[in-house]
C-alpha positions in Angstrom: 0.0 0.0 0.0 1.9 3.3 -1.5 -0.1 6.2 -0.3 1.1 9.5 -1.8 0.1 12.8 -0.2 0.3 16.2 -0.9 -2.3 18.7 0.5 -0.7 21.5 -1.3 -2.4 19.3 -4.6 -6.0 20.4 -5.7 -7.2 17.5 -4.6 -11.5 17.9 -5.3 -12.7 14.0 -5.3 -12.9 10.9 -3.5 -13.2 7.6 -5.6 -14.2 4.1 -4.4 -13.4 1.4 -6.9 -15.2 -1.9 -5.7 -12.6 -5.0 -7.2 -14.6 -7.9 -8.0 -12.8 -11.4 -7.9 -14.7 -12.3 -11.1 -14.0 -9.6 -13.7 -17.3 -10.1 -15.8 -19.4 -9.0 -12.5 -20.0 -5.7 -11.8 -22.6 -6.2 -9.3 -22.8 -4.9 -5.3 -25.2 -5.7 -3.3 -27.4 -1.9 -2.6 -27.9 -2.5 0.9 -24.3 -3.3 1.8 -23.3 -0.4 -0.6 -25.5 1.9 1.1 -24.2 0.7 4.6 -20.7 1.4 3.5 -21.2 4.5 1.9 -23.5 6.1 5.5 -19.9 4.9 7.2 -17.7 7.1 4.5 -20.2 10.1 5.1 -20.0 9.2 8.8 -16.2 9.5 9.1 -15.6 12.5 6.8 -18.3 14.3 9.1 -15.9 13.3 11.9 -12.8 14.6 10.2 -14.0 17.8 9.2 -16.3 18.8 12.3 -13.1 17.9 14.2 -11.3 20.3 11.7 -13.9 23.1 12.3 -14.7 23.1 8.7 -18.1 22.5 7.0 -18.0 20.1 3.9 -20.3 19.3 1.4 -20.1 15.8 -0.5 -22.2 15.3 -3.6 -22.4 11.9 -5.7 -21.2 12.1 -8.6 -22.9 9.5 -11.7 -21.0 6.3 -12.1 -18.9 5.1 -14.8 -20.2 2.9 -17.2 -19.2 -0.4 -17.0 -17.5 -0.9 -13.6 -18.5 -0.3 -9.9 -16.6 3.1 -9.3 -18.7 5.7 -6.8 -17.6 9.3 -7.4 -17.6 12.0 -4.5 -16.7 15.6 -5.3 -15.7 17.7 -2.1 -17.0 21.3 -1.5 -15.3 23.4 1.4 -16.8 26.8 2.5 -15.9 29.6 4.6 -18.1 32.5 4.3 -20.1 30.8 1.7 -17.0 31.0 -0.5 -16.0 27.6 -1.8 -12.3 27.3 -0.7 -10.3 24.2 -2.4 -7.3 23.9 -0.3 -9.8 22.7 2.1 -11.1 20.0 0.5 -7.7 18.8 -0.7 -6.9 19.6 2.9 -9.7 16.8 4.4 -9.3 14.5 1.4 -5.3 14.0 2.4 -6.6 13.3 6.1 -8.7 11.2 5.0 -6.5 9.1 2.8 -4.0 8.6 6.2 -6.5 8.0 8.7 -8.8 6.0 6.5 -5.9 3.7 5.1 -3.9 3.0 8.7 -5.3 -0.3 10.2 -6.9 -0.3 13.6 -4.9 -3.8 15.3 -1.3 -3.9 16.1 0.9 -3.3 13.0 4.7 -4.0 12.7 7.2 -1.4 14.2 7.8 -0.5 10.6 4.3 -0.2 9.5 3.6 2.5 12.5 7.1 4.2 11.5 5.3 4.9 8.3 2.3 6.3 9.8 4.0 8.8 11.9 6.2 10.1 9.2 2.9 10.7 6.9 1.0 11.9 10.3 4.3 14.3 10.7 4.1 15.4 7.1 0.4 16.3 7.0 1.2 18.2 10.1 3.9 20.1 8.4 1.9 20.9 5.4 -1.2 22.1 7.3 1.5 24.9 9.5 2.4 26.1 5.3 -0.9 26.3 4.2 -1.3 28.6 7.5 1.6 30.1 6.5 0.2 31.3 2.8 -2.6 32.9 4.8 -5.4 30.0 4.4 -7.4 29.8 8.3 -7.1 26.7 9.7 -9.6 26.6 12.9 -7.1 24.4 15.0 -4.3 23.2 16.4 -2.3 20.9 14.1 0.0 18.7 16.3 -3.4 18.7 18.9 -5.8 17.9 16.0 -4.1 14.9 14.0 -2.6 13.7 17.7 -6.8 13.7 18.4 -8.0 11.9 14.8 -5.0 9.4 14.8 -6.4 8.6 18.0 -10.3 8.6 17.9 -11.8 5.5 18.6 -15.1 7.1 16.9 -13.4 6.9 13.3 -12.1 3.7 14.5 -15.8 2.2 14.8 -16.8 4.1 11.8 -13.9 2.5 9.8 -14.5 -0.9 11.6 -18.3 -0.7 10.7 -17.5 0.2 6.9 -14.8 -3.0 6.3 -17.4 -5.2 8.4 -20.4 -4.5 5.9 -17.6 -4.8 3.0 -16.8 -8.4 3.9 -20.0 -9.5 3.7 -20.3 -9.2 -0.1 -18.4 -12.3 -0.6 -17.6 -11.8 -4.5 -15.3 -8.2 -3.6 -11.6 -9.0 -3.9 -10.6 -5.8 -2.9 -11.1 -1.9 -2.7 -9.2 0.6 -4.0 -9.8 4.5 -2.9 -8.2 7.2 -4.6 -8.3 11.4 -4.4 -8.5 12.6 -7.4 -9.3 16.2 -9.3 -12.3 16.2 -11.4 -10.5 18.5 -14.3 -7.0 17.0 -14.0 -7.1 13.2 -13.9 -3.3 12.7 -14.0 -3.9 14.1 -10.2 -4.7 11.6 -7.7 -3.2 9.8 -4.8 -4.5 6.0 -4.2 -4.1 3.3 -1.8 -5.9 -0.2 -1.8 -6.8 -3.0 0.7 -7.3 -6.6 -0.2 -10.4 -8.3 1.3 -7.6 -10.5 3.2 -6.6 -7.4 5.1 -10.3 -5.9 5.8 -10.4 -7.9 9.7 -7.0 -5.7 10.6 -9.5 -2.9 10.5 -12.2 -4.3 12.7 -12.2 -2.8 15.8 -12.5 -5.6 18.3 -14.6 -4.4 21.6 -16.9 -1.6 21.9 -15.4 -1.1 25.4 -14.3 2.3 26.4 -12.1 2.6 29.7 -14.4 3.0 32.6 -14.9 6.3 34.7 -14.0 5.5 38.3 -15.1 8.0 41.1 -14.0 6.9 44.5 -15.8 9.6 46.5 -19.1 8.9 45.1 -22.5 9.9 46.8 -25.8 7.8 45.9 -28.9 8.9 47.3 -30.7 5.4 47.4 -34.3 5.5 45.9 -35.0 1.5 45.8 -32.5 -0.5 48.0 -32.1 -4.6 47.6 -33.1 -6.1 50.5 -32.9 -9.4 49.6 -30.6 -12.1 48.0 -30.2 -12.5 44.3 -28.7 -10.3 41.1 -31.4 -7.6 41.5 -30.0 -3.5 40.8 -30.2 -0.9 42.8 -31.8 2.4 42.2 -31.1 5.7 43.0 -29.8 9.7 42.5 -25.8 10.3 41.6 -25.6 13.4 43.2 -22.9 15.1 41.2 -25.1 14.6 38.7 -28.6 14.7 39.9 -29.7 11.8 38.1 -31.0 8.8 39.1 -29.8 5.1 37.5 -29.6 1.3 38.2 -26.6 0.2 40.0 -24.9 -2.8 40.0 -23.7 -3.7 43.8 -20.5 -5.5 43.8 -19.5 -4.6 47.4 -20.5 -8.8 48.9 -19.8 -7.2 52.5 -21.9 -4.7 51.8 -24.8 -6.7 51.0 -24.4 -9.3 53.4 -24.6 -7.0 56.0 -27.6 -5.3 54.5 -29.4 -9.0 54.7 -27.9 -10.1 57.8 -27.9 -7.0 60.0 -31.0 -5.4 58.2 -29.5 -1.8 57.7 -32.2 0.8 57.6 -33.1 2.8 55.0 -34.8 6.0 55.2 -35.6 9.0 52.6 -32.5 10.6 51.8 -30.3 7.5 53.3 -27.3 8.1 50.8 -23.8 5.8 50.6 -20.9 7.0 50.0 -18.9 4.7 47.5 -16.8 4.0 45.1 -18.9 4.3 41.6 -17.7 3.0 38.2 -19.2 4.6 35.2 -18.7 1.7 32.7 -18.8 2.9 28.8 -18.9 1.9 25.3 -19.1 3.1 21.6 -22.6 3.2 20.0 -23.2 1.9 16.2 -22.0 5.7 15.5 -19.0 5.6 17.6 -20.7 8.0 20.0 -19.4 7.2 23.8 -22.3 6.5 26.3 -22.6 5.5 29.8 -23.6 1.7 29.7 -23.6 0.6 33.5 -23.0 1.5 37.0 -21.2 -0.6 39.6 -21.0 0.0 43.1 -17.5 -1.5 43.9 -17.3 -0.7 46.9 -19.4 1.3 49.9 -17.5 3.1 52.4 -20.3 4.8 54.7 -23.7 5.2 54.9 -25.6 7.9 56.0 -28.9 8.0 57.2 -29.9 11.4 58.8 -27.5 12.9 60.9 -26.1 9.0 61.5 -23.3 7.8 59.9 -22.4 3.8 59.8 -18.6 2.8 58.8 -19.4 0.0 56.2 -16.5 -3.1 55.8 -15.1 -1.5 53.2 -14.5 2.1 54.6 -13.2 0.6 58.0 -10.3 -0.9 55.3 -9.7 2.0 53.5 -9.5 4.2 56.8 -7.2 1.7 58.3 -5.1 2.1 55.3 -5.0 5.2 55.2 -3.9 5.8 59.1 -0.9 3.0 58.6 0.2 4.9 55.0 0.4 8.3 57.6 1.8 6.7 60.3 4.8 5.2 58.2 7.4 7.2 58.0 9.1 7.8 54.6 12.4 7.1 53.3 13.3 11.0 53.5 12.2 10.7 57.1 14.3 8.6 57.9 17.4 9.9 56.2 16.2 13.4 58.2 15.9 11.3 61.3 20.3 9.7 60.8 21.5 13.6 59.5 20.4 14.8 63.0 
């Protein structure tokens, strides 16, 4: 995969070739070629709503004879159509859009850092001849290179791709409507479309260890039932998962009371994931652990708040190497 860029090129069109592994058929199935192209609209909304500039993408008609989807870029500022932009978007495109998702050899991510590096250069000289460019480069690539939403998005466009069994390969290409000679291309074989799944949906959980729940419905009995009640940072009441087994066996075994406004103070994890867009959502709550409960003006030291205080006393009462060295000097 060669992938030539050059923003400063009047770049103006993006161009999906569909390969067919039989070369009389010229056929693609419309839903998954509508799935795949919502993904390609998807992503370049990412990219250029990231980029602080608004992009229009119209269909251009297809070539007669082959499978070949045509999509000329329009950039405005000020209602004044600006081409460096699109060229701009289309080269970002073209890196981000071509660099696999999984693990790729040392050299392989060598090469995407020196084109990431180089678009980054190019962007600072189109600054430099006086085009507006609404961010930060280093900040802005270091964010797309990065975004798990354009990972889904790519993920769900190579997924729908592999179900048409009969497509050998893809091959994408920028290109300039009036000059054809202009283009840069890159292509993926269909053995290559899984190294741009994305595997898990999973986002990196939220942890807040100084929680406060305002209870609503407590579980007061055994068995995987959720609790319910306010987070009070937020003011917004969800189902928890209770993980803390100490504290729920001494809710069943020492019947704790629970009152309006009995709150716990805990340790909350906000679990999250990645929507069919590759929008990030909250997708659970799990009470790890309960430090204290509060009931009124009453307050009741829960199993696991007796061990954090506890550790907390012996981390203060330990002196610390520097102490210690203080301690010989004198």
């Amino acid at each position: 995969m060669d992938t030539l860029i050059n923003v400063l090129e009047d770049f103006n069109q993006i161009e999906f070739h569909y390969i067919f592994g039989d070369e009389t058929e010229h056929s693609l199935d419309a839903y998954t070629r509508n799935a795949c192209e919502k993904e390609f609209l998807n992503f370049m909304k990412t990219i250029s709503s990231e980029l602080g500039i608004s992009v229009e993408i119209n269909a251009e008609p297809k070539k007669e004879g082959s499978l070949i989807d045509w999509y000329s870029i329009f950039s405005k500022a000020n209602e004044i159509n600006i081409p460096a932009y699109a060229s701009l978007i289309i080269s970002i495109f073209a890196i981000i859009f071509s660099t696999k998702t999984k693990d790729e050899k040392r050299g392989q991510k060598l090469d995407n850092l020196i084109k990431q590096t180089d678009l980054i250069q190019k962007i600072e000289e189109l600054k430099k001849q006086g085009l507006k460019i609404p961010v930060d480069a280093q900040n802005y690539i270091d964010k797309i290179c990065n975004s798990r939403k354009l990972d889904k998005q790519k993920s769900n466009f190579f997924k729908k791709l592999s179900n048409q069994r009969n497509i050998k390969k893809i091959e994408i290409s920028g290109t300039n409507k009036e000059l054809a000679e202009k283009r840069l291309s890159f292509e993926i074989p269909r053995s290559d479309f899984e190294d741009y799944y994305l595997d898990s949906d999973n986002l990196t959980s939220i942890i807040d260890n100084k929680a406060e729940i305002e209870v609503i419905s407590p579980v007061l009995k055994n068995g995987n039932y959720t609790w319910r009640g306010i987070y009070v940072k937020e003011n917004i009441s969800h189902e928890y998962t209770m993980k803390d087994k100490d504290f729920k066996k001494k809710v069943i075994e020492e019947s704790l009371s629970f009152q309006n406004g009995t709150r716990l103070e805990c340790e909350l994890e906000i679990c999250r994931k990645l929507d069919d867009n590759g929008d990030e959502y909250n997708s659970g709550y799990k009470i790890n652990k309960v430090f204290n409960q509060y009931v009124g003006e009453s307050v009741t030291e829960m199993p696991s708040g007796k061990k954090r205080r506890q550790k907390e006393e012996m981390k203060k009462n330990q002196p610390s190497l520097f102490d210690e060295l203080d301690s010989k000097e004198n």
